[in-house]
N, C-alpha and C positions, 0 to 999 in steps of 0.2 A: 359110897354109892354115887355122891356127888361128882368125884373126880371120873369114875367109871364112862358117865355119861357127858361129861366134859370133856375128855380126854380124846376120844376118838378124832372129833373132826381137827381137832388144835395139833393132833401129828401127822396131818397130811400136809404135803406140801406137792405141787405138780411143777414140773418142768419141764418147758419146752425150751427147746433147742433149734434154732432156725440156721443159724451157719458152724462149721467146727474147722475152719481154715486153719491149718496149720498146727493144729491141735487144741487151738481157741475155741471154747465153747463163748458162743450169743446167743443170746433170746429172753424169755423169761420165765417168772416166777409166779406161782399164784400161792395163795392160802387163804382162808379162813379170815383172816388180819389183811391179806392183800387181796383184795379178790376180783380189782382191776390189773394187777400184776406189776411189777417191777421191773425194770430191763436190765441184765448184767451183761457185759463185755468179756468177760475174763472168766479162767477159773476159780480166784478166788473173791471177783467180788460176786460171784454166783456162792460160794460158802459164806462169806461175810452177811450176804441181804436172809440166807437162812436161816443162821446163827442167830443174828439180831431177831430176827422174827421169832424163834424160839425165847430167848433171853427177856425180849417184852413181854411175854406171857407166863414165863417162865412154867414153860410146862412144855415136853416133859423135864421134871426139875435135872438141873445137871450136876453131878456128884462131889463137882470139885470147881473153886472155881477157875475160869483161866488164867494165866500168868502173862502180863502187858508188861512192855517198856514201859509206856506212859499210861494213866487212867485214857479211858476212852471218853471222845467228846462226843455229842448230838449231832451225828450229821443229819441232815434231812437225806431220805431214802430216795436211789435214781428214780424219776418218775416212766411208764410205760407211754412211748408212740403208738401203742395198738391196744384200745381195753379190750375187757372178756376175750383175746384169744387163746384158745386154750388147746390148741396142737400145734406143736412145733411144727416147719417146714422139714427139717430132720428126723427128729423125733421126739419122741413124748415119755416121762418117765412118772411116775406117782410113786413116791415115797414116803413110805410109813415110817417114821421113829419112834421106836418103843422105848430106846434108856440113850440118854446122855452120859457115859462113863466113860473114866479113864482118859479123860479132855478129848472124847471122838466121839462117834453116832455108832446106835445099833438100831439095825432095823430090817425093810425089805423094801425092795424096790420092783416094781414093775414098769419093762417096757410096753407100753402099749403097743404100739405097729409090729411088736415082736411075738406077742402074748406070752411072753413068759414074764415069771415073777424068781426072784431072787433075796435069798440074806444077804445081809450086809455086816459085819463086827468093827468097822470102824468107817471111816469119813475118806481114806485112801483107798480101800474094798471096794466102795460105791463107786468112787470115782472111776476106779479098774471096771467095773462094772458095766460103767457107763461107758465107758471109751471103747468096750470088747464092742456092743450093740451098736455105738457110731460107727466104725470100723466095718463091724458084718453088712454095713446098711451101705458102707461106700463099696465094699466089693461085690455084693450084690448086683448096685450100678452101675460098675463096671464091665459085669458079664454080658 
């Protein structure tokens, strides 16, 4: 019952998304753990700062663990230029992860500015995911 009541807030994670120039997602991150936020540049140090955020908690636990050239060192986490904001200038996405398997995410995600909600069965899904709702949201602004 412990984990039940644990578990909820510790798999959300929110992202906003402030620019996606050239297929670049920027902005940040929140959670639970971050809850001034973290800034990523990239696609993958936007998986990387979630990962780790998952891994320090280790919850939800992941099924395997992953496979490194080298052990990984302690970097300290990028820090955020903007605390508590928490909608992207593009968009906004809140992501629930239910299981870590299969070394990918399973979970749902919703776009907020979109209001739809979405599964997810791996960490490349999401990202399709996420990139269909960036996309609808530029052509949109282009009409």
């Amino acid at each position: 019952m412990e984990n039940r009541t644990r578990g909820e807030p510790h798999r959300m994670i929110m992202i906003c998304i402030d620019s996606f120039d050239s297929d670049v997602p920027q902005g940040h991150i929140y959670s639970q753990q971050n809850e001034d936020g973290l800034s990523f540049n990239s696609l993958m140090q936007l998986l990387s700062i979630a990962e780790d955020n998952f891994e320090k908690i280790n919850f939800p636990q992941a099924f395997l663990k992953m496979r490194e050239f080298q052990p990984r060192t302690a970097a300290p986490p990028p820090t955020s230029s903007e605390s508590k904001m928490r909608k992207g200038r593009l968009a906004t996405f809140s992501i629930r992860l239910m299981f870590r398997q299969n070394a990918s995410w399973q979970g749902s995600v919703s776009w907020l500015e979109g209001s739809s909600e979405e599964t997810f069965r791996s960490a490349l899904e999401l990202i399709f995911l996420m990139k269909s709702a960036l996309d609808s949201k530029k052509q949109t602004a282009i009409a």
